[in-house]
C-alpha positions, 0 to 999 in steps of 0.5 A: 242888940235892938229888937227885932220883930220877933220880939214883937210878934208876941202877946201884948202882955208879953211884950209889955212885960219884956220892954220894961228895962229895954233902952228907947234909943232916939237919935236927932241931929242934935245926938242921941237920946237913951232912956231906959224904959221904966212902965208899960201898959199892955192894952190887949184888942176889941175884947179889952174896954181899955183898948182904943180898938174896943169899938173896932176899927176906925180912923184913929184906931187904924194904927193898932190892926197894923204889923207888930213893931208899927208905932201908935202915936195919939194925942191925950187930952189935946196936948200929951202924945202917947207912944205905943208900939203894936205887939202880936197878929196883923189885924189883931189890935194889940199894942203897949203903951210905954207910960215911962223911962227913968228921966221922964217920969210920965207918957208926955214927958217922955214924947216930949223928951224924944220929941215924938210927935204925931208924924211917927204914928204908923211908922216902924221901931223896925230898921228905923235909924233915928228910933228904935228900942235894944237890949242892953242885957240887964235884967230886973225884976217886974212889978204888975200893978192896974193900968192908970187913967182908964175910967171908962173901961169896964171895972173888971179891965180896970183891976187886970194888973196890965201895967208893967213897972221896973223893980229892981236890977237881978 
């Protein structure tokens, strides 16, 4: 069943949590790639100094203050695009980052496997074709851990336990 925008009118850390054994589906015209989704982030609006939107809102950020189910695509490091998917209230920043999927052990691995590039940012999961995310119905358990990479945040938004990371099948 592919999710619907209810599943992403949510909480971001609800939403993390739930994407965590759901299945990224990305077709091409060179077939159809599954992976299931193995780590998420929740990065959680202004209040949260990981957050891009901490700041407010700006040109790179614009994405985040979309609808839920909007992709967030951004470059790291000039080199590795990182996808998210915009969780809760239109105008309220929140959004997932999906870190991982078994077969592609990182953010960039995985949008260069699903060749995913800067030209999905502000499109949608929702009724899309060629990417979108289901549930298969398996369960698994959900281990929280500290989000990664995030130095910059403040110490107390480093320890919040907002990364999300596949445990074993229930």
């Amino acid at each position: 069943m592919i999710l619907d925008k209810a599943f992403y009118h949510r909480d971001c850390i609800s939403v993390a949590k739930d994407l965590v054994g759901k299945i990224l589906v990305r077709n091409t015209p060179e077939g159809t790639l599954r992976l299931r989704i193995s780590e998420t982030e929740a990065y959680c609006g202004e209040a949260d100094t990981a957050c891009h939107a901490h700041k407010g809102r700006t040109k790179r950020t614009e994405t985040m203050y979309m609808t839920s189910g909007t992709i967030y695509v951004y470059l790291c490091y000039g080199m590795h695009y990182m996808l998210n998917i915009v969780t809760g209230e239109e105008n309220m920043p929140e959004a997932v980052l999906i870190r991982a999927c078994i077969g592609a052990d990182g953010p960039g691995k995985l949008t260069k496997k699903l060749k995913i590039d800067k030209s999905f940012n502000k499109k949608s999961v929702l009724n899309n074709p060629s990417f979108f995310i289901e549930d298969d119905n398996e369960r698994y358990s959900v281990i929280p851990d500290k989000r990664v990479g995030i130095g910059y945040a403040s110490i107390e938004d480093q320890n919040r336990l907002l990364r999300f990371k596949l445990g074993e099948k229930l």
